[in-house]
C-alpha positions as CSV (number, residue, x, y, z in Angstrom):
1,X,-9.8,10.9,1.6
2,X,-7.2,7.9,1.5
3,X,-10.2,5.6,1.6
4,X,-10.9,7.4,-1.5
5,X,-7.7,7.5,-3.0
6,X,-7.0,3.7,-2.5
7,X,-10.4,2.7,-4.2
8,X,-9.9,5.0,-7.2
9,X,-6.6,3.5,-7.7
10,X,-8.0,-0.2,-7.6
11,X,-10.4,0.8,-9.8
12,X,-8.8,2.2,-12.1
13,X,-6.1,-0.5,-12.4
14,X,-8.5,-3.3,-11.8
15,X,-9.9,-2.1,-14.9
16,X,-6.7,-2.6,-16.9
17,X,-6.0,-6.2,-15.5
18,X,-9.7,-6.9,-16.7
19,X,-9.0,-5.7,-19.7
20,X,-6.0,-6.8,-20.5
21,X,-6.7,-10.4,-18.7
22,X,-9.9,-11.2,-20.5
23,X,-9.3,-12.0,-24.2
24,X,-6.1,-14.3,-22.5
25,X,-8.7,-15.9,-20.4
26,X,-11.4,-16.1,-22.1
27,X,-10.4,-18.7,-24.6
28,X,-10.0,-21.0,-21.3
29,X,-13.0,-22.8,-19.9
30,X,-15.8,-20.6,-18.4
31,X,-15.4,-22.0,-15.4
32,X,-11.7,-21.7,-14.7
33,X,-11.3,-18.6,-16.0
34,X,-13.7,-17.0,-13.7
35,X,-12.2,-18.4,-11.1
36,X,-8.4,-17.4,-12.1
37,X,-10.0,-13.7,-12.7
38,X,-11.9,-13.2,-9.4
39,X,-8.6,-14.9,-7.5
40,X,-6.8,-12.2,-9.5
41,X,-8.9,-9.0,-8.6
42,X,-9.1,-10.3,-5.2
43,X,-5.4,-10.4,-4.6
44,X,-5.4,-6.9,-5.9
45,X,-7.9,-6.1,-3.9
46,X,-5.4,-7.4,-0.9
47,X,-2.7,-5.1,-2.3
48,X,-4.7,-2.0,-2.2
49,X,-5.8,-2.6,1.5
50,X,-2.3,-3.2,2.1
51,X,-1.0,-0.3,0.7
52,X,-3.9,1.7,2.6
53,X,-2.7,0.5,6.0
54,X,1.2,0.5,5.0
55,X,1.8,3.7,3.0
56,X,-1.2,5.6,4.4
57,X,-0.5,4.0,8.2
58,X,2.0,6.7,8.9
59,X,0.5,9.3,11.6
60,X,3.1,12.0,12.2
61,X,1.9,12.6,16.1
62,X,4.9,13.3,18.1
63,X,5.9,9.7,20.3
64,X,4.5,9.5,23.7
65,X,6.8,11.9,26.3
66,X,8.6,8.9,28.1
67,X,9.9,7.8,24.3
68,X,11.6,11.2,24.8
69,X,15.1,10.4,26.2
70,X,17.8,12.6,25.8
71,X,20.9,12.0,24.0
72,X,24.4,11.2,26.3
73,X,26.7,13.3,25.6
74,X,29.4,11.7,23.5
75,X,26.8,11.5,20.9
76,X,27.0,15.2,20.5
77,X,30.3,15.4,20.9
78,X,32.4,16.5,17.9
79,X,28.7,17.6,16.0
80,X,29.2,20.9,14.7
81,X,26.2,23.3,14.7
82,X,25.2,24.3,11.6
83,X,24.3,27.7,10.7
């Protein structure tokens, strides 16, 4: 499902820098301007996998049980309980 979710949103904006990019680049040569548009859409194509491994890199599994160490006590000291 993120898979998903990352390529609709490329898509979908990848669309918009096309559109929006063309007319600009097409009065360029032919040459160059395919060039500038396939660098483009391949650094956003960079940013989506990024933000697939960044923002959807997260896995809320609890740490591994020797990461569990207990607080000393004068950090709880003075911490009211709330309730």
């Amino acid at each position: 499902m993120q898979w998903v979710s990352v390529s609709v949103g490329f898509a979908w904006s990848c669309l918009f820098l096309v559109r929006n990019l063309y007319p600009v680049l097409s009065r360029a040569d032919a040459q160059t301007s395919r060039l500038l548009l396939i660098g483009i859409i391949a650094c956003h194509a960079g940013l989506a996998i990024a933000v697939k491994f960044v923002f959807f890199g997260y896995s809320p599994s609890p740490p591994p049980a020797e990461a569990n160490i207990d607080f000393p006590k004068h950090f709880l000291e003075g911490q009211e309980s709330v309730g």
